[in-house]
N, C-alpha and C positions, 0 to 999 in steps of 0.2 A: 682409737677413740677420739683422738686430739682432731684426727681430720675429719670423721663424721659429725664433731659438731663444728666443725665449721663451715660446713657445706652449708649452699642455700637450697631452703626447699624450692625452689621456682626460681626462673631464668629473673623473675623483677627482683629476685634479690642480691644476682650476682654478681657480687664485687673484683673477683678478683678470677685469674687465670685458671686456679686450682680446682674453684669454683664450678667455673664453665666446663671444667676435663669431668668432673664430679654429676653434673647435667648430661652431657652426652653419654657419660660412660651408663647411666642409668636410661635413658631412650628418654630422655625429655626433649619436642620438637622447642629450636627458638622461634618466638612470635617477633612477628616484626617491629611491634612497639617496644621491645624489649631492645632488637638488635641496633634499633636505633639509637639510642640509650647508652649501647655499649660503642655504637661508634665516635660518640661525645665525648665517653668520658674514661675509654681504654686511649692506650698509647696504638700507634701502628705495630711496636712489637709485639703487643700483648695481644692486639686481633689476630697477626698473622702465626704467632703460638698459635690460638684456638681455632685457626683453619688446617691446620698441620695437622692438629689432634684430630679435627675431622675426616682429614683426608685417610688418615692411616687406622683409623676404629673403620670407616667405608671398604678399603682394603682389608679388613680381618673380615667385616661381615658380608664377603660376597656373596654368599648364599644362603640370607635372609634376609628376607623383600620384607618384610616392614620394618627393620634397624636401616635397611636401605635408603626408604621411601623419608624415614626422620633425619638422617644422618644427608641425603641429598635436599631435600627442603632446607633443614639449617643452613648447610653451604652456601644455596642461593640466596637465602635472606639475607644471611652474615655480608655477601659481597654484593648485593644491591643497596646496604644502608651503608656498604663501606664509602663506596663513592670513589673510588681508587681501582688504577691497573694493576696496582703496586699486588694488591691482595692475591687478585686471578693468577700471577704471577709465581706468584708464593705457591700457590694452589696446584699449578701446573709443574714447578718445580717440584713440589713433594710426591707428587700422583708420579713421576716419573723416575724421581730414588726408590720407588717401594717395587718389591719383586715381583708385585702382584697386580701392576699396573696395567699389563692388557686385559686381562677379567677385569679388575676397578672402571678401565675406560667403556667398555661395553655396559657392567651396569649403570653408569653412570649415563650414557645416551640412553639405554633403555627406560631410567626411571626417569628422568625430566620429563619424555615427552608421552609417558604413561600414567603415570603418578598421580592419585586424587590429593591436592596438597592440603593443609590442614587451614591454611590462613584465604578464605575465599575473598575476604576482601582484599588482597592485594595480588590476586591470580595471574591479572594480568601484565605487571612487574615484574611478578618471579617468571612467568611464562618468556615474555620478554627477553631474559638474563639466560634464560636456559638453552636460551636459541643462539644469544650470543656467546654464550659459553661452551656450547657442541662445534661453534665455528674456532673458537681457540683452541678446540682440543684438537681438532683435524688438524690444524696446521702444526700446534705442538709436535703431534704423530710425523708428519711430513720432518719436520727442523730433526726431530730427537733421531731420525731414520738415517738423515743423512749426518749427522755428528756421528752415531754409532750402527753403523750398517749392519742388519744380523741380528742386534742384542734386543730387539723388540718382535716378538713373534706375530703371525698373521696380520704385517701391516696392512695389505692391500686390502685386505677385509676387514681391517678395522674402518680404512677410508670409504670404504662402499660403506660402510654401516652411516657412516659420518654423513653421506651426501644423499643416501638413503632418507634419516631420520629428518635432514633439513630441507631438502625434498617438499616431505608430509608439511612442512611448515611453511610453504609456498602461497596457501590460502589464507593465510592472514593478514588482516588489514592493517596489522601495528606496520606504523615508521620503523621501527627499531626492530623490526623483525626483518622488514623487506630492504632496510640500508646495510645489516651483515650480510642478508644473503646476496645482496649483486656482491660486497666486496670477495665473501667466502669465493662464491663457483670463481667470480671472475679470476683472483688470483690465481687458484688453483687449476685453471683451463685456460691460463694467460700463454698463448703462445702456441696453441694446438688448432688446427683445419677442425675439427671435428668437435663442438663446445654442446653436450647437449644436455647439462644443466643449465649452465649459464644461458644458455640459448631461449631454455625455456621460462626462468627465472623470468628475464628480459622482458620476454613475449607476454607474460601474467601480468605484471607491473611496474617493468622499467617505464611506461610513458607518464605515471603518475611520477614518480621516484624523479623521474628530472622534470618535471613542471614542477612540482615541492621546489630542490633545491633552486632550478632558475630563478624561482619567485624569490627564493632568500638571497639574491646577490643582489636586491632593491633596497634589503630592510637592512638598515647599518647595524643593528644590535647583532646580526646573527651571519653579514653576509662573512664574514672571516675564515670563519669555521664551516660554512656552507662550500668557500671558495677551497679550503682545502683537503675537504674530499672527494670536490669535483677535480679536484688536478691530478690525485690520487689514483681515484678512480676511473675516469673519463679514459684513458688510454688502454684500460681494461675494457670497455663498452664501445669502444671503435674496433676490438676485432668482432664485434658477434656479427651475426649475419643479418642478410638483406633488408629482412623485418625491421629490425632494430634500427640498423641504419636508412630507416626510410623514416619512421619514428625520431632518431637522433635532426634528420632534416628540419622537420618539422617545428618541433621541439625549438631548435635553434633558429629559424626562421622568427617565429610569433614573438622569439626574446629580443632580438637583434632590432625587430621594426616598430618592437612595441617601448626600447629607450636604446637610442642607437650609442650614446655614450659610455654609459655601464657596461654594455654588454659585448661593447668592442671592445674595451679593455679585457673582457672576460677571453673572449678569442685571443688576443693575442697572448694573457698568461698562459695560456691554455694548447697553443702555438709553441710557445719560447720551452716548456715545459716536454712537450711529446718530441721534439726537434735534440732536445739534447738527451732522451734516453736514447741504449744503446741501438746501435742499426738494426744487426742481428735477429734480438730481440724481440724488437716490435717493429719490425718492418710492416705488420699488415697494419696496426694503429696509424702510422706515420701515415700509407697510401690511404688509409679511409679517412682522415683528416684534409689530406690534400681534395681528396674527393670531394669531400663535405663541404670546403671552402667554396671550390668550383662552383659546386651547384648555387651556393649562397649568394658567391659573387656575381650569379644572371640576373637571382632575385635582385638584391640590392642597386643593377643598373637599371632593371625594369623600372622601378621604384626610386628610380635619380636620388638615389639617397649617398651622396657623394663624402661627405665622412667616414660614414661607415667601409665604403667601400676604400677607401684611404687605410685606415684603419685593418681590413682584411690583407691588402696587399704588402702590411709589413708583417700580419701572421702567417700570410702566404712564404714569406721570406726567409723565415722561422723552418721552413722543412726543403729549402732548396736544395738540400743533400738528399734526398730523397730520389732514389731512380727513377723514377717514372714523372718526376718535376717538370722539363721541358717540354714533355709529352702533351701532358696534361696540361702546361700553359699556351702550347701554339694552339691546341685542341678552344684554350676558352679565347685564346686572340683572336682566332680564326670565325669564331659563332658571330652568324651575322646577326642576330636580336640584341647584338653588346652596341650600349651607345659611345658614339666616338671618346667623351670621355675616359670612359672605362676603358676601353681595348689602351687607352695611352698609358691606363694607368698600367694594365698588365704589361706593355711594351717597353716599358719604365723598369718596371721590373725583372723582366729577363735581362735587358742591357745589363743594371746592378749586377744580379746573380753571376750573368757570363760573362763579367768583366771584375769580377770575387772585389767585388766591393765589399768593404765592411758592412754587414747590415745595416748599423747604427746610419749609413750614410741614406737607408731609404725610408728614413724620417722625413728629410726633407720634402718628400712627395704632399708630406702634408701641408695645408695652408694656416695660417699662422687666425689665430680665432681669440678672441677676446675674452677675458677671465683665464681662470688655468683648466682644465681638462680634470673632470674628478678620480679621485682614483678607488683602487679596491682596498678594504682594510685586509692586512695580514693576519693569521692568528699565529702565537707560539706553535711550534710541534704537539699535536696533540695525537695522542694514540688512535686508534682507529675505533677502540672500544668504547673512547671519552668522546670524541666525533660523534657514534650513534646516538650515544645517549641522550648529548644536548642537541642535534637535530630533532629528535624524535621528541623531544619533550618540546620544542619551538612549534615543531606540527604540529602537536596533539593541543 
């Protein structure tokens, strides 16, 4: 009796954790005016309690689609007002102590991207969350497989379902939909001849996806966080194929000649960066970069735009470990459309490399310019979940 009056009748009235177990346990959806509310004015303990309890009432009721449909809506609103990875985390931790976590994980892609949700004005937020949340749960599946090989059944069809579902979610126009999905296929087809998610992801809307962020390494409130998941990501988007990388040209062409300063600086974080991942690894990032530079570096002589071209030949310098390096510079020494400057510059450059000079010493190539050279802002380590969010919200 003591607990039934203290329940509240409605999510606007609830105070306290026992409360919220008391809502769910009864099928009351939370509205997001509410969830917001609770993000104010609960502790993160007490959110991530009431995601726990979500998680594990969703695992008792896998087979019944409308405790389903409320019990996944609240999730997603709970962790769109949360504002935190910390939560998803929590989220992905408890979905995977519970026994019943490969059914919980299928209904849970199923209902997100089926489900009429109950709060239509914020559709397209929770839609948003759901997309980024089926990209954490894939990779969850991937991490938890390899920590425990075995103890999770039908992975590989869990991950089809995964890339399946986000897939279908290709067509839409959110930032925040199309910034998970290059990260999802990319990492997950990082390192494979054969990418034909990522591929196609790419081919749909990767040439918007990097005019967006190019455009935000201009605007200092957002280039930070623009810049670090372009460094993230960018060496996932140098393996895809031809397409892409005729697009990636481009793309980098119109940024490079439209502020030669900013965007040299971009090349070469972006250089210094794919140059010290492992060889192995990303060997075909590294030779499509190297490629990429090439080609930029004809634009750039055609265009006597001799900073710039300063400027590439120390991000050129950046992958001289790279096998195919010598190859590829006698290849652009050799192009007779290079103006004498430039080939000196590239001639400059092999000496350096095959005389294992310190990098730092093909600074010098540059000429000494008046003012100081501006630079990029850095942001803290930011999750990749906290990336989309505040891109997507800068776009929108």
């Amino acid at each position: 009796m003591a607990k039934r009056s203290a329940s509240a009748p409605s999510w606007r009235h609830c105070k306290s954790v026992d409360q919220a177990h008391h809502l769910i346990d009864i099928g009351v959806v939370l509205p997001w005016k509410e969830a917001h509310h609770m993000a104010g004015s609960m502790s993160h303990d007490e959110q991530a309690t009431i995601i726990r309890y979500l998680v594990n009432r969703l695992c008792e009721h896998s087979d019944i689609r409308l405790s389903q449909e409320i019990l996944v809506e609240s999730i997603l609103v709970l962790l769109a007002n949360a504002g935190s990875e910390r939560m998803l985390v929590v989220l992905l931790e408890e979905l995977f102590s519970n026994p019943q976590s490969e059914q919980a994980c299928r209904v849970l892609m199923e209902v997100v991207f089926s489900a009429e949700y109950a709060d239509k004005g914020h559709g397209v937020e929770i839609y948003d969350l759901s997309v980024v949340l089926v990209c954490e749960l894939g990779f969850a599946i991937q991490s938890y497989d390899l920590q425990f090989p075995g103890q999770l059944k039908g992975v590989r069809q869990l991950l089809d379902r995964v890339a399946t579902y986000l897939l279908s979610a290709s067509n839409s126009n959110s930032d925040a939909v199309r910034l998970s999905l290059i990260h999802y296929f990319g990492e997950t087809e990082q390192g494979l001849v054969d990418k034909p998610f990522f591929n196609r992801v790419m081919s749909r809307f990767g040439h918007t996806v990097l005019d967006h962020l190019f455009a935000m390494l201009f605007r200092k409130k957002v280039e930070a966080v623009a810049l670090q998941y372009l460094l993230e990501n960018m060496p996932l988007i140098l393996e895809a194929d031809h397409h892409t990388q005729v697009m990636i040209h481009e793309s980098i062409k119109f940024y490079a000649l439209k502020n030669t300063d900013r965007f040299g600086l971009f090349l070469t974080a972006l250089s210094a960066t794919v140059g010290a991942l492992p060889n192995e690894q990303y060997r075909m990032a590294k030779r499509a970069l190297l490629l990429q530079f090439s080609a930029l570096f004809r634009v750039v002589s055609e265009v006597n735009s001799k900073e710039l071209g300063r400027d590439l030949v120390i991000a050129l310098g950046f992958l001289k470990a790279e096998p195919t390096f010598f190859t590829i510079m006698r290849e652009l020494e050799s192009d007779s459309e290079l103006r004498p400057l430039f080939r000196e510059m590239i001639q400059k450059l092999m000496h350096a490399t095959a005389a294992n000079l310190d990098l730092a010493d093909l600074v010098v190539l540059k000429n000494a310019k008046r003012g100081r050279k501006p630079s990029l802002a850095r942001a803290g380590e930011m999750g990749t979940v906290s990336q989309v969010s505040f891109l997507a919200q800068v776009a929108g």
